[in-house]
DSSP file (Angstrom, degrees, kcal/mol; ACC not computed):
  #  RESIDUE AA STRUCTURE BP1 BP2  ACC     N-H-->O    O-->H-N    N-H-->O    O-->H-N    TCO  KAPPA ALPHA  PHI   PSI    X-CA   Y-CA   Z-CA
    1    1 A X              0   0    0      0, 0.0     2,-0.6     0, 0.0     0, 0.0   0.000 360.0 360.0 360.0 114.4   21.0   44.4 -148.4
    2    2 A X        -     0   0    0      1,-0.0     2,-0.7     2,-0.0     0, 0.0  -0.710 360.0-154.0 -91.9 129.2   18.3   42.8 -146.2
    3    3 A X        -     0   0    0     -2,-0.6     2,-0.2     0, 0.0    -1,-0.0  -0.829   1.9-156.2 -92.2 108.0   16.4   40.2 -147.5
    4    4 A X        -     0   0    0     -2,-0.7     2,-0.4     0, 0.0    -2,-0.0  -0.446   4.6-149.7 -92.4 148.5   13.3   39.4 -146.5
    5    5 A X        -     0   0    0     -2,-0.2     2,-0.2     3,-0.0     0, 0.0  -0.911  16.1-142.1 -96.6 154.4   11.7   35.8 -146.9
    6    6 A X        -     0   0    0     -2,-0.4     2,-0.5     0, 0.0     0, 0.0  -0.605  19.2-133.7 -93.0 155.7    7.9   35.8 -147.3
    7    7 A X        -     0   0    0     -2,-0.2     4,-0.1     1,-0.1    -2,-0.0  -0.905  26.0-101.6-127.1 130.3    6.7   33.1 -145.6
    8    8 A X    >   -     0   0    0     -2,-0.5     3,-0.6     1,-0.1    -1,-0.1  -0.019  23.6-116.9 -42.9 162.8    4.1   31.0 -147.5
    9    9 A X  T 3  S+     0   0    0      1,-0.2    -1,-0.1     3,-0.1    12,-0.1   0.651 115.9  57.1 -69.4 -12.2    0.1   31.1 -146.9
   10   10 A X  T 3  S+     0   0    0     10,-0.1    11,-1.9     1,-0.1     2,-0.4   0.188  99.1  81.5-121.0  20.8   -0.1   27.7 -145.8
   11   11 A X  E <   -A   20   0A   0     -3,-0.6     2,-0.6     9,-0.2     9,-0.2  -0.986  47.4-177.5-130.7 122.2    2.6   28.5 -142.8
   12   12 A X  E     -A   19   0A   0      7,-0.8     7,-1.6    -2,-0.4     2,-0.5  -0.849  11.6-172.3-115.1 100.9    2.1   30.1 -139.4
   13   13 A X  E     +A   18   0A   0     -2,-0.6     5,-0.3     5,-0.2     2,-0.2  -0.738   8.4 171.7 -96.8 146.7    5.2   30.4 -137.8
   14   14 A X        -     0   0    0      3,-2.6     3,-0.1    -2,-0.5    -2,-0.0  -0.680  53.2 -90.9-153.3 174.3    5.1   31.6 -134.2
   15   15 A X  S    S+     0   0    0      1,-0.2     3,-0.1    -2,-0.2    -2,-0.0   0.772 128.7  36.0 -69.6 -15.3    7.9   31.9 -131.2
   16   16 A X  S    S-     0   0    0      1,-0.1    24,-1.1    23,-0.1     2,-0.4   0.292 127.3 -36.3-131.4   7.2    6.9   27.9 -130.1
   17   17 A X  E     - B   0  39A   0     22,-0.3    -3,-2.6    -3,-0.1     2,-0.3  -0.987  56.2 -86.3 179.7-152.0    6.2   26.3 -133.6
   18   18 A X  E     -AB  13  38A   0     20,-2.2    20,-2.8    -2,-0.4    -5,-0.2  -0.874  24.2-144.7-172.5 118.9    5.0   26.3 -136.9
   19   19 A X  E     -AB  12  37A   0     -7,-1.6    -7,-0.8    -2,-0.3    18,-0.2  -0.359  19.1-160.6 -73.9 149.1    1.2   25.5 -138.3
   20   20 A X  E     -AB  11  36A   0     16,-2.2    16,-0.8    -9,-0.2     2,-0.2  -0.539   8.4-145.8-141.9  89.4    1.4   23.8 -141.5
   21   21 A X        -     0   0    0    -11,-1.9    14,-0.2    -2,-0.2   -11,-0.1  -0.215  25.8-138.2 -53.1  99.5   -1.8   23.9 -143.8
   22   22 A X        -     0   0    0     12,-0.4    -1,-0.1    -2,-0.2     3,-0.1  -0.301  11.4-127.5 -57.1 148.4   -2.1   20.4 -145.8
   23   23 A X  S    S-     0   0    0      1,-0.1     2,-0.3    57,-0.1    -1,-0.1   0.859  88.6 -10.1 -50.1 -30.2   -3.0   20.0 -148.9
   24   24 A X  S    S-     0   0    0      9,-0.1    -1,-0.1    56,-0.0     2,-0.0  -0.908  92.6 -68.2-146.8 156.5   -5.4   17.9 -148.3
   25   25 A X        +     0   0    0     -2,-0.3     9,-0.2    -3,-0.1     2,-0.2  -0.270  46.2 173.8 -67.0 154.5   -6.7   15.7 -145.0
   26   26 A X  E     -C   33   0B   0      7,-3.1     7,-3.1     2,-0.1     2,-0.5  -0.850  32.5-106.2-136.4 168.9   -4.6   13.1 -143.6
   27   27 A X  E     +C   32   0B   0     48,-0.3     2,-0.3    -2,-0.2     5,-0.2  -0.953  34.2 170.6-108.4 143.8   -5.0   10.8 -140.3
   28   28 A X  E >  S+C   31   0B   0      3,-3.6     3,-1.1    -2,-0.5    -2,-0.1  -0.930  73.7   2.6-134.2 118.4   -2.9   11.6 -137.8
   29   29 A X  T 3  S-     0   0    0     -2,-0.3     2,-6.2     1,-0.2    -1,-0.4   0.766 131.6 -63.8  50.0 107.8   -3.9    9.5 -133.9
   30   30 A X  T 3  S+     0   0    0     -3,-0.2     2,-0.3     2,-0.0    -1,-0.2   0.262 118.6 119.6   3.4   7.7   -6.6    7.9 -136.0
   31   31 A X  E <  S-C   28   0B   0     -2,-6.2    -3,-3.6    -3,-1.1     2,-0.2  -0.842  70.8-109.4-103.5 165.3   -8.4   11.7 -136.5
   32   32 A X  E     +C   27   0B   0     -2,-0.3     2,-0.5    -5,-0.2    -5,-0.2  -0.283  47.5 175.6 -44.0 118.2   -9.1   13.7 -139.8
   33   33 A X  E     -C   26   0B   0     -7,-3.1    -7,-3.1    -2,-0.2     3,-0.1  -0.977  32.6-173.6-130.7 147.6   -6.6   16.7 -139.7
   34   34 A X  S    S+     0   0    0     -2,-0.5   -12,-0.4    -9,-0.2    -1,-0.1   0.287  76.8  47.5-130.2  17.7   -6.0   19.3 -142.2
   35   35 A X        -     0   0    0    -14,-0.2   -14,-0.2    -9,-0.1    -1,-0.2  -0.455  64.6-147.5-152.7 119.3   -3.0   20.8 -140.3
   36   36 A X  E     -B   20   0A   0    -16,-0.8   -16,-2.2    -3,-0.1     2,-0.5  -0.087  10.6-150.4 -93.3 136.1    0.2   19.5 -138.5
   37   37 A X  E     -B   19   0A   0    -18,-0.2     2,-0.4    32,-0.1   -18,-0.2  -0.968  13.6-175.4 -84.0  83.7    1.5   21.3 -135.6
   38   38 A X  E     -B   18   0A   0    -20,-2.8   -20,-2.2    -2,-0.5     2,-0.3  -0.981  19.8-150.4-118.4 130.5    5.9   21.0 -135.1
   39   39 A X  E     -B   17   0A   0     29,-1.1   -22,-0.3    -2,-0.4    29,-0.1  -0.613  36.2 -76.8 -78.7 153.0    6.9   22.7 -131.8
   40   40 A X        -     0   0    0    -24,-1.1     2,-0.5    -2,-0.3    -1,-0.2  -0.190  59.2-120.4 -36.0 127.4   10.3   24.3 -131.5
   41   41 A X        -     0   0    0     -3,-0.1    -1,-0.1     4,-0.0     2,-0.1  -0.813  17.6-140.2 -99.0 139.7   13.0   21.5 -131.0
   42   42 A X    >>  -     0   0    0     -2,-0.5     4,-1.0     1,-0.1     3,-0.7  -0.295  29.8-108.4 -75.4 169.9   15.3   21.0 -128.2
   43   43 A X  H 3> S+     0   0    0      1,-0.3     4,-1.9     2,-0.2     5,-0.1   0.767 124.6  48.9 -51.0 -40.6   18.9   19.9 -128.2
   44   44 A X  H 34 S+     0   0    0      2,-0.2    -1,-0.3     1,-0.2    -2,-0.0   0.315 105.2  52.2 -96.6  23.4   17.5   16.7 -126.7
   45   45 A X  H <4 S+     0   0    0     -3,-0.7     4,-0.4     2,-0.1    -1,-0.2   0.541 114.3  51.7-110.7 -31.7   14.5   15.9 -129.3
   46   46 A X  H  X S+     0   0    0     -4,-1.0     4,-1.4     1,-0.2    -2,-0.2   0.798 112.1  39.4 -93.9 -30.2   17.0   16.3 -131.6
   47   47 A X  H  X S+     0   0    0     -4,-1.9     4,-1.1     2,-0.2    -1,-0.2   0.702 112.7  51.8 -58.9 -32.0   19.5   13.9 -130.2
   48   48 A X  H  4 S+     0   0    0      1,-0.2    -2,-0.2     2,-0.2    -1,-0.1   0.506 103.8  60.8-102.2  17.5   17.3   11.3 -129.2
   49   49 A X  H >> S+     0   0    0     -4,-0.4     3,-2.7     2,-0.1     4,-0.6   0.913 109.4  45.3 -81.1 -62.6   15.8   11.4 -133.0
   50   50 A X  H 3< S+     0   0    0     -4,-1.4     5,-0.5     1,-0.3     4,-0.3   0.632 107.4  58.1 -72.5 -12.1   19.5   10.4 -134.1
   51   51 A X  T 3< S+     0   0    0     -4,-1.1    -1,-0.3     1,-0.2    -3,-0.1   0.314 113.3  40.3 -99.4  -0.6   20.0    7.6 -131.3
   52   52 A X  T <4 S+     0   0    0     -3,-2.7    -1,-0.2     4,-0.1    -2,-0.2   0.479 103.0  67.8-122.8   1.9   17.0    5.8 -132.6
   53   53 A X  S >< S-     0   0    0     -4,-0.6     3,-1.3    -3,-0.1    -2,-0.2   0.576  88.4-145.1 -77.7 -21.8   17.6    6.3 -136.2
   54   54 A X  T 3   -     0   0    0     -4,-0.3    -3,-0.1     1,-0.2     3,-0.1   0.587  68.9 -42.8  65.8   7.4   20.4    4.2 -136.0
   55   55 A X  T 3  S+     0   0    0     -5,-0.5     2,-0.9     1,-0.1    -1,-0.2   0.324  98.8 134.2 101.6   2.7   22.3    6.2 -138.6
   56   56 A X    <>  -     0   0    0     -3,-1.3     4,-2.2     1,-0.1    -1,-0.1  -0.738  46.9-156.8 -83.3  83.7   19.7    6.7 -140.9
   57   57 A X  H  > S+     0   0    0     -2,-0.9     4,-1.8     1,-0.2    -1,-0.1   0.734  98.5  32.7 -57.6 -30.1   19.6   10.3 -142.0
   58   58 A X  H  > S+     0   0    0      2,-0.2     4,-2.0     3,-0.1    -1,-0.2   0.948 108.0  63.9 -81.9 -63.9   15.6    9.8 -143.0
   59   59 A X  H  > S+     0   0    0      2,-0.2     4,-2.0     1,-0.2    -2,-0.2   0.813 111.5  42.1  12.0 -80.1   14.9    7.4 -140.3
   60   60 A X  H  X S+     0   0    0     -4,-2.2     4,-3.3     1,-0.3     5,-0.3   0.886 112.9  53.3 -38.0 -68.8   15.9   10.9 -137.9
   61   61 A X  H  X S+     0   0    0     -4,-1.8     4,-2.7     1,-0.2     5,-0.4   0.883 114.1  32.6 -56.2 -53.0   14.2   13.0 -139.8
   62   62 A X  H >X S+     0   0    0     -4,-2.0     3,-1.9     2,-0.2     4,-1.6   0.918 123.2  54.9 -63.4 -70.8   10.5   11.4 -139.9
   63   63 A X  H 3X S+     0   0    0     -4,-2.0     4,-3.2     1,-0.3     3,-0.5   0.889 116.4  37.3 -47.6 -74.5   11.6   10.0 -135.8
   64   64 A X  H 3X S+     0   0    0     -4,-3.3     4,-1.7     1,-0.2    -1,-0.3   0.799 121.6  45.4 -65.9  -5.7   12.3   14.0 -134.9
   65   65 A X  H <X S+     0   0    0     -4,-2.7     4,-1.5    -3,-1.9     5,-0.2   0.940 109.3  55.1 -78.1 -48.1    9.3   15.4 -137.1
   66   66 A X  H  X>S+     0   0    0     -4,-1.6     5,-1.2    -3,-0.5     4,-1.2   0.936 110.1  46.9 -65.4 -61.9    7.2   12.8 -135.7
   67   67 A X  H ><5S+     0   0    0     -4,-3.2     3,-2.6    -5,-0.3     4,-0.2   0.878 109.1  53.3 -23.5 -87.7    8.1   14.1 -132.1
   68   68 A X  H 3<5S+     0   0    0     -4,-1.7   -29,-1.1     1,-0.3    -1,-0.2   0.491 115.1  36.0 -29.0 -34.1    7.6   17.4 -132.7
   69   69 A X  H 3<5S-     0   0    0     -4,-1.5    -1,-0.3    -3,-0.5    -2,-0.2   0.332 102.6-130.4 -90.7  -4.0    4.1   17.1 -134.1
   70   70 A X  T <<5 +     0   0    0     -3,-2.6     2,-0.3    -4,-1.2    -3,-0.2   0.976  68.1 121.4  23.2  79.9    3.2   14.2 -131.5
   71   71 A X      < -     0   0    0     -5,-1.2     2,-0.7    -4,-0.2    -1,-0.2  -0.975  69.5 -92.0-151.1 164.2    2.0   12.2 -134.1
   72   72 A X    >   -     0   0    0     -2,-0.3     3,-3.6     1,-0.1     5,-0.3  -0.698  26.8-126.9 -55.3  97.9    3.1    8.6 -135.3
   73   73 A X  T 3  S+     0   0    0     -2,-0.7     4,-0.2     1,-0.3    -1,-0.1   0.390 111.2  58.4 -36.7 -19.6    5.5    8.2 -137.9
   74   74 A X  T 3> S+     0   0    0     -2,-0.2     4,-0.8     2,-0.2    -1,-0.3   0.655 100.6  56.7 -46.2 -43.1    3.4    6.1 -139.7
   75   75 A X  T <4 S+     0   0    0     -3,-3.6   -48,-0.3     1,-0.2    -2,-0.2   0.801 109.5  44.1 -66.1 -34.0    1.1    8.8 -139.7
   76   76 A X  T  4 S+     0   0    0     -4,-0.2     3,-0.3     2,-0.2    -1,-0.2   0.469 105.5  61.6 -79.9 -13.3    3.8   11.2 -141.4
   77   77 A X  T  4 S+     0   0    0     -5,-0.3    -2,-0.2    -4,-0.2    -1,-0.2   0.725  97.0  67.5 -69.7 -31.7    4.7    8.3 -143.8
   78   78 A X  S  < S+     0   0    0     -4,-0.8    -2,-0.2   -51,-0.2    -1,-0.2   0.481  81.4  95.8 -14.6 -61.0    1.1    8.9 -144.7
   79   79 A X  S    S-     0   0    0     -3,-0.3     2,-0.3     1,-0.1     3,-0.1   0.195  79.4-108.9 -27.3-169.1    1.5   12.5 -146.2
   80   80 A X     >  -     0   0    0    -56,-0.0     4,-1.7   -54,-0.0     5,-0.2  -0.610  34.1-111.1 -92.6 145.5    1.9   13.2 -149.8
   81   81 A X  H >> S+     0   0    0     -2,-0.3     3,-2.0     2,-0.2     4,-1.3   0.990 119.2  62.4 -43.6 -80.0    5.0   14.1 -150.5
   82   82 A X  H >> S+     0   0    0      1,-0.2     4,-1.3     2,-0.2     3,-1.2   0.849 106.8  50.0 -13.5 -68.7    3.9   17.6 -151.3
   83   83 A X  H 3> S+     0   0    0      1,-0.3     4,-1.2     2,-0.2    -2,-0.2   0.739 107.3  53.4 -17.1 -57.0    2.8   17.8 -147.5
   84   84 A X  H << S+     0   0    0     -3,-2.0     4,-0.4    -4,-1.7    -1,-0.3   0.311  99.1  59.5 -98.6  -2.8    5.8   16.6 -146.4
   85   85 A X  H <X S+     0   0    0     -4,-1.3     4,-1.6    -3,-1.2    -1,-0.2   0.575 100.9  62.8 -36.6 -46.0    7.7   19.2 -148.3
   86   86 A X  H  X S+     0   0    0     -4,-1.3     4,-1.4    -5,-0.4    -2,-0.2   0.814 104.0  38.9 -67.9 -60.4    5.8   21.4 -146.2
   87   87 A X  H  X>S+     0   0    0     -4,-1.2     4,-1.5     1,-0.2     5,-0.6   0.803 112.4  56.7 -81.2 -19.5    7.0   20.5 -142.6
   88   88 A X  H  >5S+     0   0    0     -4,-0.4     4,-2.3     2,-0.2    -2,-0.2   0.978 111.2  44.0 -78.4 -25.1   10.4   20.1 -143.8
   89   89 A X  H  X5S+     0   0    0     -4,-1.6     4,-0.8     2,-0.2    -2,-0.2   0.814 121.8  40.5 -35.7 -48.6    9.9   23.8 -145.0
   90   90 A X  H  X5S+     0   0    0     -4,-1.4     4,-2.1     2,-0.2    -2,-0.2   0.838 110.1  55.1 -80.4 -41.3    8.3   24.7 -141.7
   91   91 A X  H  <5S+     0   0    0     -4,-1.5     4,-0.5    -5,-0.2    -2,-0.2   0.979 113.6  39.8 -62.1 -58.9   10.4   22.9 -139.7
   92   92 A X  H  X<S+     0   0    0     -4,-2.3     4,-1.0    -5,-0.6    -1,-0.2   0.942 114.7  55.1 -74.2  -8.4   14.0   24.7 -141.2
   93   93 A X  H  < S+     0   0    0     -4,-0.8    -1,-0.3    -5,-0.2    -2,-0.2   0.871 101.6  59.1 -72.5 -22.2   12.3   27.6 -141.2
   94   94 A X  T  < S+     0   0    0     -4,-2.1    -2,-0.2     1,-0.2    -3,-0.1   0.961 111.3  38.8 -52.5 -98.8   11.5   27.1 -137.5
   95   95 A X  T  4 S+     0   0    0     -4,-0.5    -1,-0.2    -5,-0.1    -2,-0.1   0.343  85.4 128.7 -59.9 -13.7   14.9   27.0 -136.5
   96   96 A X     <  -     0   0    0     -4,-1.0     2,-0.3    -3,-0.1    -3,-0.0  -0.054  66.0-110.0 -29.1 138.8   16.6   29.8 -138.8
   97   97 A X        -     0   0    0      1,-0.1     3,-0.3     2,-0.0     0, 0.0  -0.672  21.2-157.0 -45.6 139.3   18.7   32.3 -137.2
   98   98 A X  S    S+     0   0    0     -2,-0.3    -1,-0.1    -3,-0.1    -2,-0.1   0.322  87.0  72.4 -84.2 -20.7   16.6   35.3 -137.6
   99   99 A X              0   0    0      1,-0.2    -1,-0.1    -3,-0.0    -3,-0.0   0.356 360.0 360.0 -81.0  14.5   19.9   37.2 -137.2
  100  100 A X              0   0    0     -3,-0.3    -1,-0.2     0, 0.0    -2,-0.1   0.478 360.0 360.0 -99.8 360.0   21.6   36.3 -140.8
């Protein structure tokens, strides 16, 4: 039985990222934005998240999100929660196997 996910309206996922429509504007590098950007992560974005996190399983996460979007982490601290719901959505969908 194949199962398809639909992929939400407010997600464009593509071979080198995933768009992520906010709910609302945010600042992100001190401009208005109303959508976040996460490129595909390497092996090493993803390492050097955990090496600054200090062991801190959120710490990583907001440090490798932060990468990926080249925006501050401050800026992502920023969201709404909804929002931020949103890239962690896009972000694991980003990295699925497409082969399960």
């Amino acid at each position: 039985m194949n199962k398809e996910i639909k992929t939400p309206v407010w997600m464009e996922l593509s071979a080198v990222g995933v768009s992520i429509t906010l709910s609302r504007p945010t600042e992100a590098n001190g401009v208005q934005v109303d959508k976040l950007h996460l490129r595909a992560p390497t092996v090493r974005d993803v390492r050097a998240a955990g090496a600054s996190a200090g062991g801190d399983d959120e710490q990583r996460e907001l440090a490798l999100f932060a990468s990926l979007a080249e925006v501050g982490a401050k800026d992502l601290e920023g969201l709404t929660l909804k929002d931020y719901n949103r890239l962690q959505a896009g972000y694991f969908r980003l990295v699925q196997d497409d082969s399960v």
